[in-house]
mmCIF file of the N, C-alpha and C atoms, coordinates in Angstrom:
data_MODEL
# 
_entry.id   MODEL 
# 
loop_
_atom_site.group_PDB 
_atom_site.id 
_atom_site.type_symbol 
_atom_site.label_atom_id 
_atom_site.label_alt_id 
_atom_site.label_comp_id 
_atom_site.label_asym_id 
_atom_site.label_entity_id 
_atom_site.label_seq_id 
_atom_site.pdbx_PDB_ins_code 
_atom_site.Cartn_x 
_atom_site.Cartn_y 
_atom_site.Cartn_z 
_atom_site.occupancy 
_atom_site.B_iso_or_equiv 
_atom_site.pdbx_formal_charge 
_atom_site.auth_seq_id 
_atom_site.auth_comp_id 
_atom_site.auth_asym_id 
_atom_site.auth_atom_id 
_atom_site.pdbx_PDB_model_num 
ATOM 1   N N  . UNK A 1 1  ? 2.715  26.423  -29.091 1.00 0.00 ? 1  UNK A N  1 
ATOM 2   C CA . UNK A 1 1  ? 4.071  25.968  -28.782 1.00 0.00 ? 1  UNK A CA 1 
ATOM 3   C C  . UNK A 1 1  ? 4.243  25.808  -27.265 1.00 0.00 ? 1  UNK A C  1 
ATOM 4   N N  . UNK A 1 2  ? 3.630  26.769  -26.558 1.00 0.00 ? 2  UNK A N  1 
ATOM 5   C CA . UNK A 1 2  ? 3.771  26.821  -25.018 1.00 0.00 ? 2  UNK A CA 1 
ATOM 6   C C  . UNK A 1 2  ? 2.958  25.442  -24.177 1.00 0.00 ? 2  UNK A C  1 
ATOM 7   N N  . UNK A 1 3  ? 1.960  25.638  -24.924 1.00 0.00 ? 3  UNK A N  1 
ATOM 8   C CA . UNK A 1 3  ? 0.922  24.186  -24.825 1.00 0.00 ? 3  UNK A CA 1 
ATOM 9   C C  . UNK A 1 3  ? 2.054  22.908  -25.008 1.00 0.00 ? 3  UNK A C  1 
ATOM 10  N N  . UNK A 1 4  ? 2.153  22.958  -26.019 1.00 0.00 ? 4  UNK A N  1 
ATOM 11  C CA . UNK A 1 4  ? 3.019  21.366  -26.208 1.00 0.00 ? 4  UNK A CA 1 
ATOM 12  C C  . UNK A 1 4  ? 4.154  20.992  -25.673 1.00 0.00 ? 4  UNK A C  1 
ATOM 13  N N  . UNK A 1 5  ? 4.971  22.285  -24.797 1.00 0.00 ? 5  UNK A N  1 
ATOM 14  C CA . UNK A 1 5  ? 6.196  22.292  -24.521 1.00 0.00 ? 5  UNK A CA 1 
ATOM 15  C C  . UNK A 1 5  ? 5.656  21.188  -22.927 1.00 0.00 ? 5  UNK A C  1 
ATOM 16  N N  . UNK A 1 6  ? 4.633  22.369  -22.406 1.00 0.00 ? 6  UNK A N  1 
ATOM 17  C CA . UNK A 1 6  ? 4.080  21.586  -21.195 1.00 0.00 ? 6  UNK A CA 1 
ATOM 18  C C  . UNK A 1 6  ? 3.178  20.595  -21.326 1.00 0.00 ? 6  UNK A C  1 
ATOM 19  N N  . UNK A 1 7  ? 2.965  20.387  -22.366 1.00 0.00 ? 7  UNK A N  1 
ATOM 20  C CA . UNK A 1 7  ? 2.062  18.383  -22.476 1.00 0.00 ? 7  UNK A CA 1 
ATOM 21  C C  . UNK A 1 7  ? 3.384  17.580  -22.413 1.00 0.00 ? 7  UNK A C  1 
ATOM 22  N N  . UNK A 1 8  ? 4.242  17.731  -22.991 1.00 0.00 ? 8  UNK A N  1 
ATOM 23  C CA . UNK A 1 8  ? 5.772  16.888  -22.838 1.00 0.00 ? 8  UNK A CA 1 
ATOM 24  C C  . UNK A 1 8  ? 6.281  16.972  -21.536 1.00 0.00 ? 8  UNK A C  1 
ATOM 25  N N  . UNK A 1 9  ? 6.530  18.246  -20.755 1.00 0.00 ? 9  UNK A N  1 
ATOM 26  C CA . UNK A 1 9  ? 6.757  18.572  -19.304 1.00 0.00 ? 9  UNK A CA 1 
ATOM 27  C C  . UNK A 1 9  ? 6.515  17.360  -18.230 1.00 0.00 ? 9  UNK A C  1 
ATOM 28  N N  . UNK A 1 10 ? 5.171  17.164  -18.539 1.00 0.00 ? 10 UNK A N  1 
ATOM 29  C CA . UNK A 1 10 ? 3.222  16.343  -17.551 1.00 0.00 ? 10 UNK A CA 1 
ATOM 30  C C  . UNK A 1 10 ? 3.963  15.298  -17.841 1.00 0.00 ? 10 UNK A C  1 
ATOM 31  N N  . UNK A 1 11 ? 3.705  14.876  -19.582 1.00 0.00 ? 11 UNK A N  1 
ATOM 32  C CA . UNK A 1 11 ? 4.082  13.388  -19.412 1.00 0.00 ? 11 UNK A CA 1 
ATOM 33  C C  . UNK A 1 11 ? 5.181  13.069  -19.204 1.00 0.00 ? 11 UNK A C  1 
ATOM 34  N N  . UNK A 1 12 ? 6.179  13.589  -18.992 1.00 0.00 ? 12 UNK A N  1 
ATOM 35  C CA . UNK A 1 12 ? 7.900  13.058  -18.929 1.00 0.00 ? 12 UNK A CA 1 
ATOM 36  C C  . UNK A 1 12 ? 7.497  13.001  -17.103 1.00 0.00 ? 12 UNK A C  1 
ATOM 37  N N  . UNK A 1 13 ? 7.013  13.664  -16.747 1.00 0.00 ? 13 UNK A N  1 
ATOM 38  C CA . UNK A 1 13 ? 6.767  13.442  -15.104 1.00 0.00 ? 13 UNK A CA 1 
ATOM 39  C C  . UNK A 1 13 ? 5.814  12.848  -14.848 1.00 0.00 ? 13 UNK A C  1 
ATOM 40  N N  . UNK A 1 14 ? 4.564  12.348  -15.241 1.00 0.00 ? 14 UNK A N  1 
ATOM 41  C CA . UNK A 1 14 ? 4.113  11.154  -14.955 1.00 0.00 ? 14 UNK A CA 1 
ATOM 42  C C  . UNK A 1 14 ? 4.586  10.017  -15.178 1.00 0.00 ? 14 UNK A C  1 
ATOM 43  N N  . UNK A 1 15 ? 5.722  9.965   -16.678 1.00 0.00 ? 15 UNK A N  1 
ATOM 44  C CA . UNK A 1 15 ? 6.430  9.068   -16.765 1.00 0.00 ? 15 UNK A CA 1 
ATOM 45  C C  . UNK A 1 15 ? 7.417  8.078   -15.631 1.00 0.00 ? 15 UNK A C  1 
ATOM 46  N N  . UNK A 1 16 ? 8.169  9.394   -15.354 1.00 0.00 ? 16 UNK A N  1 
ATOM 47  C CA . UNK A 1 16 ? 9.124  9.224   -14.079 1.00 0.00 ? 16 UNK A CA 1 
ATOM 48  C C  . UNK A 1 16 ? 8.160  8.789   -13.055 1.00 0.00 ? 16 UNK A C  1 
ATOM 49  N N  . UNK A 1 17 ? 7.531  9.040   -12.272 1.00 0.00 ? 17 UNK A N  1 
ATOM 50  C CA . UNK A 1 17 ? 6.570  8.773   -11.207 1.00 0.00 ? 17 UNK A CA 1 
ATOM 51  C C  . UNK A 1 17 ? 6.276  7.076   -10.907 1.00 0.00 ? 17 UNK A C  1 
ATOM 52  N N  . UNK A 1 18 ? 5.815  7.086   -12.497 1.00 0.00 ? 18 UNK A N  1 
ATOM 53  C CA . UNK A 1 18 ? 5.139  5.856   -12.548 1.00 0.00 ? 18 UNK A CA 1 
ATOM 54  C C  . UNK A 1 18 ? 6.678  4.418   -12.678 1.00 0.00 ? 18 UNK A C  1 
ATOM 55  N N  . UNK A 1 19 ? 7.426  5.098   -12.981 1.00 0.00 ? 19 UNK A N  1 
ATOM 56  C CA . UNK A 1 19 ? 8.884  4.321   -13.260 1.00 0.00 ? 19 UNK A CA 1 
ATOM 57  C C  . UNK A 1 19 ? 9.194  3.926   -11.606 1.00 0.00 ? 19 UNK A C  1 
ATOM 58  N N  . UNK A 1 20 ? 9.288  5.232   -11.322 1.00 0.00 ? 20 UNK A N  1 
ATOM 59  C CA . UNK A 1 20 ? 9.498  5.326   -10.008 1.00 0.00 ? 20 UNK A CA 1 
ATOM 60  C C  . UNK A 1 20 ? 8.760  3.732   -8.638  1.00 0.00 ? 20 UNK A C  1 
ATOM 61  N N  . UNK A 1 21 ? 7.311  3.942   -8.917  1.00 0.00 ? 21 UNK A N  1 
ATOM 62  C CA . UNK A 1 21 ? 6.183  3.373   -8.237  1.00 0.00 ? 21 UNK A CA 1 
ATOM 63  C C  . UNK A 1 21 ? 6.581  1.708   -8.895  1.00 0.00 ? 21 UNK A C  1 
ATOM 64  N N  . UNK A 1 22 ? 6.910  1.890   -10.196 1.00 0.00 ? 22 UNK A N  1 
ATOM 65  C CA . UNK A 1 22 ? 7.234  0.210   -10.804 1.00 0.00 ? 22 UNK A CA 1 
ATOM 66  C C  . UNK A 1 22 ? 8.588  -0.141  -9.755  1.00 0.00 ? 22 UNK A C  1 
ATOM 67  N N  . UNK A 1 23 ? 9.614  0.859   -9.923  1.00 0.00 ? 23 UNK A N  1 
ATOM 68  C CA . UNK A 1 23 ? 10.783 0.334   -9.461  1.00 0.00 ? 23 UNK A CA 1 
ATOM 69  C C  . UNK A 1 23 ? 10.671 -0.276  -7.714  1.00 0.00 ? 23 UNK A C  1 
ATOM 70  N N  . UNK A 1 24 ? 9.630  0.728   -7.054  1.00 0.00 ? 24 UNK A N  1 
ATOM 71  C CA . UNK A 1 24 ? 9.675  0.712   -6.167  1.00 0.00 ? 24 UNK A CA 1 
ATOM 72  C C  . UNK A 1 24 ? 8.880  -0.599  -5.610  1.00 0.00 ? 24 UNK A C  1 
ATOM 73  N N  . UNK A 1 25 ? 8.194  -0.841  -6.320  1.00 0.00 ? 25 UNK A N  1 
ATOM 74  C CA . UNK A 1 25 ? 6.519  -2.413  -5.829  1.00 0.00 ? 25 UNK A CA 1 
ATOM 75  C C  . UNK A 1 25 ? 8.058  -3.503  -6.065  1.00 0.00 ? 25 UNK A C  1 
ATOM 76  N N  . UNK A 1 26 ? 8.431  -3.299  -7.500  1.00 0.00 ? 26 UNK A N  1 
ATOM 77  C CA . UNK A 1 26 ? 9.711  -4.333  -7.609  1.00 0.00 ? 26 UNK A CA 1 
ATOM 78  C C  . UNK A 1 26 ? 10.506 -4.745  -6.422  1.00 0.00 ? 26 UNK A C  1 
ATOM 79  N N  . UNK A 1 27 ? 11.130 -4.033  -5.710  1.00 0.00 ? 27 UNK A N  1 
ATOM 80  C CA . UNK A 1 27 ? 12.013 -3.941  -5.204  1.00 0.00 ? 27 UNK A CA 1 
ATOM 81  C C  . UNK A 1 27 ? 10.972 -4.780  -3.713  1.00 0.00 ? 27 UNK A C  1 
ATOM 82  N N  . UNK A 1 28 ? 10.412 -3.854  -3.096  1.00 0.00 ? 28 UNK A N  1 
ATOM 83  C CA . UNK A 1 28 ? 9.646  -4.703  -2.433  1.00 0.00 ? 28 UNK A CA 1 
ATOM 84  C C  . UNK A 1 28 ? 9.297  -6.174  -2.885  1.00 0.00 ? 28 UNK A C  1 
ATOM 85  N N  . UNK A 1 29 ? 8.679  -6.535  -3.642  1.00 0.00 ? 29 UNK A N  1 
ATOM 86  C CA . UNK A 1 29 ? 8.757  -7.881  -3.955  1.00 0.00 ? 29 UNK A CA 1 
ATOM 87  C C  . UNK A 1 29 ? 9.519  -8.573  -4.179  1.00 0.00 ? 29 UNK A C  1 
ATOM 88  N N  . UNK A 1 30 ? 11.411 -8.348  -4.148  1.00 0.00 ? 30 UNK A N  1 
ATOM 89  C CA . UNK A 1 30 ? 12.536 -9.029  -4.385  1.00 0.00 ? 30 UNK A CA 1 
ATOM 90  C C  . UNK A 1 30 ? 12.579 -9.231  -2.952  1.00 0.00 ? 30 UNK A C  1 
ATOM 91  N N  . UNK A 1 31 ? 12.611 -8.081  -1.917  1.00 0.00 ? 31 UNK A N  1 
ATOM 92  C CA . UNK A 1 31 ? 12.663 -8.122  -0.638  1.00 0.00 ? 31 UNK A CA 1 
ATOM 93  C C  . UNK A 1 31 ? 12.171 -8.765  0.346   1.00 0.00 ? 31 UNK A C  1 
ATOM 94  N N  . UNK A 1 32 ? 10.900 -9.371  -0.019  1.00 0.00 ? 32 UNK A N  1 
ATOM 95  C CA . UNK A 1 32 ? 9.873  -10.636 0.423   1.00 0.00 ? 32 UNK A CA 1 
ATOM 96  C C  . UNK A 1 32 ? 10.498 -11.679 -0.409  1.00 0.00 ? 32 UNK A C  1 
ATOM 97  N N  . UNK A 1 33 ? 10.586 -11.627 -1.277  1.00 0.00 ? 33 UNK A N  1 
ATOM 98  C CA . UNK A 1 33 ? 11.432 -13.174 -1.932  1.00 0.00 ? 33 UNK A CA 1 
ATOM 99  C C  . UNK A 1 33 ? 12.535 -13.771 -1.042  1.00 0.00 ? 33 UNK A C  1 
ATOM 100 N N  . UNK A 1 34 ? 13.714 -13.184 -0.990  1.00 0.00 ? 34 UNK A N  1 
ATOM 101 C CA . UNK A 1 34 ? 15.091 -12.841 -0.438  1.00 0.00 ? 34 UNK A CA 1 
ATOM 102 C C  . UNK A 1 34 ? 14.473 -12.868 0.846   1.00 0.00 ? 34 UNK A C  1 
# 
């Protein structure tokens, strides 16, 4: 149970990270457009 609580933990925060790194390349590339 302790195991799986923190495999969900990892991926909900690599999740975010990687959301993060998308939002962020995005945004830069609107910013060179504009």
């Amino acid at each position: 149970m302790i195991r799986l609580s923190f495999v969900l933990v990892g991926g909900s925060i690599i999740i975010g990270v990687y959301v993060n790194l998308k939002i962020n390349t995005i945004g830069k590339a609107d910013k060179r457009v504009s």
